[in-house]
Backbone bond lengths (Angstrom), bond angles and torsions (degrees), N, CA, C in turn:
res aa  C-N    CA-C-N  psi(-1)  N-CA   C-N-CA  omega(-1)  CA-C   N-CA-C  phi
1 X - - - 1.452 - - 1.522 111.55 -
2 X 1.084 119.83 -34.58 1.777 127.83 -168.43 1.444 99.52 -75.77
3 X 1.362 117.79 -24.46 1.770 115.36 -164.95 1.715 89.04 -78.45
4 X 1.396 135.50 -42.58 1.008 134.68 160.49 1.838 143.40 -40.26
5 X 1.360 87.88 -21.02 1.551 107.77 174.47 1.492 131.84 -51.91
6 X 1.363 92.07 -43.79 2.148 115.40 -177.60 1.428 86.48 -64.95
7 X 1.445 125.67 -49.87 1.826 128.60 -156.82 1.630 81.57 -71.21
8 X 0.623 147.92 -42.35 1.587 152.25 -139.47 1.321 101.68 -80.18
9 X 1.360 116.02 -58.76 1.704 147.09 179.77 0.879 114.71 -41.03
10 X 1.542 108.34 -62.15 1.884 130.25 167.23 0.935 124.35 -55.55
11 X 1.440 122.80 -39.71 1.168 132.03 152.31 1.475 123.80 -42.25
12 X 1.031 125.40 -66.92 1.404 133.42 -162.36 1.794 92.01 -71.04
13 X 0.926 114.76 -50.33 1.488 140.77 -177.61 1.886 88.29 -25.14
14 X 1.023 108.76 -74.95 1.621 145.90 -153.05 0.939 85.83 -79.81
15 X 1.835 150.32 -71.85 1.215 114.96 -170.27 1.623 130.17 -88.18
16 X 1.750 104.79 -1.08 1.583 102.42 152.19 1.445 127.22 -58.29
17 X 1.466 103.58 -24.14 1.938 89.64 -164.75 1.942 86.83 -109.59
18 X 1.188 128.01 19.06 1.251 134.09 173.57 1.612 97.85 -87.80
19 X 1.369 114.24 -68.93 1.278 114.81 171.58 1.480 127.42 -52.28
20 X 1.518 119.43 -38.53 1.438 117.70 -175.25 1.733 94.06 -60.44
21 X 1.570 104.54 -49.18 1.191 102.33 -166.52 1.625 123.95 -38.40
22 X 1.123 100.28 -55.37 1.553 130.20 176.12 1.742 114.02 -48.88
23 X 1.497 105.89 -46.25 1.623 85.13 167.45 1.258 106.50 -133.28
24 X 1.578 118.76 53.51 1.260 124.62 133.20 1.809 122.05 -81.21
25 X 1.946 101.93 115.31 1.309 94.98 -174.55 1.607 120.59 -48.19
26 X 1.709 99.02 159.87 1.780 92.48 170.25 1.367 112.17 -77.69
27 X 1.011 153.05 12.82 1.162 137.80 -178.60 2.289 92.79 -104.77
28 X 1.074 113.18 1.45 1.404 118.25 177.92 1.394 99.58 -99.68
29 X 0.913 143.51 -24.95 1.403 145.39 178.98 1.313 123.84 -70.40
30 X 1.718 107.54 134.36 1.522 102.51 -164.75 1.907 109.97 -118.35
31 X 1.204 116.29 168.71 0.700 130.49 179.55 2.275 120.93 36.80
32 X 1.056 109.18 -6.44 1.304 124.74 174.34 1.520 109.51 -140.29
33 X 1.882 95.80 159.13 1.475 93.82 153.21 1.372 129.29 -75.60
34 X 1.593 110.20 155.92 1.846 107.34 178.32 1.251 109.20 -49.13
35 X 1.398 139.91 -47.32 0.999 134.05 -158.11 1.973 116.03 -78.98
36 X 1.418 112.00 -13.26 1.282 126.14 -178.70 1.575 87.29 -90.60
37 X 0.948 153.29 -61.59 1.136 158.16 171.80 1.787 112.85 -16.45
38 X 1.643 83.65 -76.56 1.997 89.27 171.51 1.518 119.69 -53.39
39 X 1.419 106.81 -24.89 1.863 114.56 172.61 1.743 95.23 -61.82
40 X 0.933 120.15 -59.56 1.828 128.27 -155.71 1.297 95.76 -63.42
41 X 1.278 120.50 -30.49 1.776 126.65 -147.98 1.740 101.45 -95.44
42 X 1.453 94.58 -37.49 1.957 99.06 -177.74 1.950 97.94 -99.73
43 X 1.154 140.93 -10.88 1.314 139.13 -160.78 1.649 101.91 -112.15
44 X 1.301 121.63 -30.74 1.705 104.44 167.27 1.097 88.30 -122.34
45 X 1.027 137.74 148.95 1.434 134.17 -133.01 2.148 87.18 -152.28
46 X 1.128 119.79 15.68 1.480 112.40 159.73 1.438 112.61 -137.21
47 X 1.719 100.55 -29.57 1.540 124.56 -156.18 1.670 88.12 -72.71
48 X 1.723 102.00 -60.18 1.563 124.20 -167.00 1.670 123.11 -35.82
49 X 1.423 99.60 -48.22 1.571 109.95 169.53 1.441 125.43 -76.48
50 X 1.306 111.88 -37.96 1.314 99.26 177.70 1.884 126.50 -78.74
51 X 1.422 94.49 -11.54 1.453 104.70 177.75 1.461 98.94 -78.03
52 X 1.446 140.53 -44.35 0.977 132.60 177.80 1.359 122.34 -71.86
53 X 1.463 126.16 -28.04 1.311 121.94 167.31 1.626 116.11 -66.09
54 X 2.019 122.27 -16.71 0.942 92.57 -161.22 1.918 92.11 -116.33
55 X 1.749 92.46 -5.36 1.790 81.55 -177.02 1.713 113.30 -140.15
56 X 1.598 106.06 12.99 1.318 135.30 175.29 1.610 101.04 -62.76
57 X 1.015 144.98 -66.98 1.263 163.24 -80.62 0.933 119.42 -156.47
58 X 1.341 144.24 120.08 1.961 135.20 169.00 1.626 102.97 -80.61
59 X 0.644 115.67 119.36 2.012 126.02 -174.78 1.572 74.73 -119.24
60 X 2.084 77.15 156.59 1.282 103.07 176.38 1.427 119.24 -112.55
61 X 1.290 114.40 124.43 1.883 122.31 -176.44 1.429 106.52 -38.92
62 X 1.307 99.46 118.54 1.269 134.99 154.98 1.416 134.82 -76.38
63 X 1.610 127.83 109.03 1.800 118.50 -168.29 1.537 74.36 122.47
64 X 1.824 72.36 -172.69 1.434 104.37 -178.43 1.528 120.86 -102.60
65 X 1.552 100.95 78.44 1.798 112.45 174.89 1.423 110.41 -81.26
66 X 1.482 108.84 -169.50 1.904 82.60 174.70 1.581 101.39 -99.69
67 X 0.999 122.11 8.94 1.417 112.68 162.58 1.740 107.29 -83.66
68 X 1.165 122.86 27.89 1.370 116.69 153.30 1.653 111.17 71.38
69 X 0.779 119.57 10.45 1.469 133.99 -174.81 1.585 122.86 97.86
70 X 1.388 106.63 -103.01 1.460 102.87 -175.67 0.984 123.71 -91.98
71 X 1.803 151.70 167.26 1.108 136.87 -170.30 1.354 86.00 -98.17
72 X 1.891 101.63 158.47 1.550 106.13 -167.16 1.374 101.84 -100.15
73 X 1.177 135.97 168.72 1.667 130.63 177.24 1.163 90.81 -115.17
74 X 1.431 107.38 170.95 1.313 106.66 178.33 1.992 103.42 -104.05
75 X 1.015 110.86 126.62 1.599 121.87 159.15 1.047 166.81 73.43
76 X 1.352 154.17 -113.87 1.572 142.04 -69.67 1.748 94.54 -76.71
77 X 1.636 95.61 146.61 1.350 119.08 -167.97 1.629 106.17 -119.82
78 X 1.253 122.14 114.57 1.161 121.56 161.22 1.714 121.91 -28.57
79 X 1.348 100.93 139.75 1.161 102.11 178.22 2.029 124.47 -75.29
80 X 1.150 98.80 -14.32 1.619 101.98 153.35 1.213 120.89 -100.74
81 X 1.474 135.46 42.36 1.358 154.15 -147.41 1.403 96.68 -144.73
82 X 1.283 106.10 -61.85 1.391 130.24 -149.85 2.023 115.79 -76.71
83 X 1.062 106.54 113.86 1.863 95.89 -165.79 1.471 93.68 -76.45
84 X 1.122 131.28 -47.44 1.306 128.16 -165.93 1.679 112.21 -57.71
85 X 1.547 116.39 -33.34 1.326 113.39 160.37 1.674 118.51 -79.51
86 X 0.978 126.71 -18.75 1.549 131.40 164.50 1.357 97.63 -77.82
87 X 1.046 143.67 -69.49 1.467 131.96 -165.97 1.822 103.74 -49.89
88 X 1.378 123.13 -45.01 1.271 93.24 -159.68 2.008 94.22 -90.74
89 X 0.948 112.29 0.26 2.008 119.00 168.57 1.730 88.45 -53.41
90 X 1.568 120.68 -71.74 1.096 135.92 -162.14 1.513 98.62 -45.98
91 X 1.414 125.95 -64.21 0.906 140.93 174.35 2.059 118.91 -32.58
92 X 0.929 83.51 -53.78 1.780 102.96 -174.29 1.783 108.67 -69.45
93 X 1.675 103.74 -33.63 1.351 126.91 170.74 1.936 104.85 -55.02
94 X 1.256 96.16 -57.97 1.223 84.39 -159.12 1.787 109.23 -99.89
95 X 1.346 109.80 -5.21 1.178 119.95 135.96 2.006 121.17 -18.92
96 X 1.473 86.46 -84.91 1.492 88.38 174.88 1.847 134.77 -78.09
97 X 1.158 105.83 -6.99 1.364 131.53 168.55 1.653 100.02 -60.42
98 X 1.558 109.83 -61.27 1.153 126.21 -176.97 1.591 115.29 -41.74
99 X 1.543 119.58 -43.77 1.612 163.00 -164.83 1.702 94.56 -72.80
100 X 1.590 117.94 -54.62 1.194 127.76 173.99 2.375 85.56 100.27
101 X 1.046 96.64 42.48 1.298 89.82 -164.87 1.507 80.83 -127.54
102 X 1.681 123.22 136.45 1.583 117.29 -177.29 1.616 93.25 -115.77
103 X 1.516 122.15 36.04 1.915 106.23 -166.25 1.333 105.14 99.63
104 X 1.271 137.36 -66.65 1.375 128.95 -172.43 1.722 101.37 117.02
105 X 1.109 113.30 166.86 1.400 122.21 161.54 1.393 94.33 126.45
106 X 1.462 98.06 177.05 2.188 102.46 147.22 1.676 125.30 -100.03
107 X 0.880 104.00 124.33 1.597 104.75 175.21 1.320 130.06 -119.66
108 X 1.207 112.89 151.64 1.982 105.01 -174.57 1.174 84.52 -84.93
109 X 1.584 89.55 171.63 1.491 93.92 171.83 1.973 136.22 -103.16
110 X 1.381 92.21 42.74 1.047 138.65 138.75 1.443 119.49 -53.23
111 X 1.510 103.51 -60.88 2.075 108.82 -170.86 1.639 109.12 121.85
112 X 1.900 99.08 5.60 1.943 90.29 -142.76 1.383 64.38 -98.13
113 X 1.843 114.48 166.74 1.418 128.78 170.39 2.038 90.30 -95.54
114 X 1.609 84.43 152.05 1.148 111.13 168.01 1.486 122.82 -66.23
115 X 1.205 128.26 118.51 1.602 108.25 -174.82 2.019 98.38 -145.99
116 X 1.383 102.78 115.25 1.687 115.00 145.68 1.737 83.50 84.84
117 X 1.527 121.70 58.65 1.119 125.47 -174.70 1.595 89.30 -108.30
118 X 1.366 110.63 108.21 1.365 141.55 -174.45 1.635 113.21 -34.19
119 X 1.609 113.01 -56.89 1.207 117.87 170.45 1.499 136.92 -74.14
120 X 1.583 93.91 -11.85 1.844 102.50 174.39 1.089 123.87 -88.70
121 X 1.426 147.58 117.24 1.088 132.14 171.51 1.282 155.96 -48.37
C-alpha cells in the first residue's frame, strides 16, 4: 500500500490546483491565460501544480504588511447580525405603531394569538 502513496500525492496534488484553478476568477490569474494554465496543471502532472500554486495566482500577503495581513472578503451576514436589516425591522415596527395597527389578529393579553377557540367561528 505505501509504494502507492507518491501516486496518491500526485494525484491529489493535480486535482487540487485543477480545481483551484478552475474557480479562480480570470481577472486573479497571473502571468497566463486560465485556460493555458489547466493545460500545464493536467500535462506535467508534478511540475504543473506546483508552479501554479506558487506563481499561478495573486494570493494575499500574509504577516504583518501594512495592509494588516489578509485581504478581507466581503461576507454573508446573518440576518440578526446585520444592522441594516434590524434598522429597517425597527423601522417597519414603528412604522405600524405609528398606523395604531400592532399586526392584526386577536390576542390575550398576554400577546399570545388566539387559535381553534371552539366557540368562535
Amino acid at each position: 500500500m505505501l509504494r502507492y502513496l507518491p501516486f496518491l500525492l500526485i494525484l491529489a496534488l493535480t486535482i487540487y490546483a485543477f480545481i483551484d484553478c478552475l474557480n479562480t476568477p480570470e481577472e486573479e490569474v497571473k502571468h497566463l491565460p486560465k485556460a493555458v494554465w489547466v493545460l500545464i496543471i493536467l500535462l506535467f502532472s508534478i511540475v504543473g501544480p506546483v508552479v501554479w500554486l506558487f506563481a499561478g495566482k495573486k494570493r494575499a500577503a500574509v504577516g504583518g504588511g501594512f495592509g494588516g495581513g489578509r485581504a478581507r472578503r466581503t461576507q454573508w451576514v446573518a440576518p440578526d447580525d446585520n444592522p441594516e436589516f434590524l434598522k429597517s425591522l425597527r423601522d417597519e415596527q414603528d412604522k405600524l405603531k405609528g398606523r395604531g395597527d400592532d399586526g392584526g389578529g386577536d390576542r390575550d393579553k398576554d400577546g399570545d394569538r388566539d387559535r381553534d377557540k371552539g366557540d368562535q367561528p
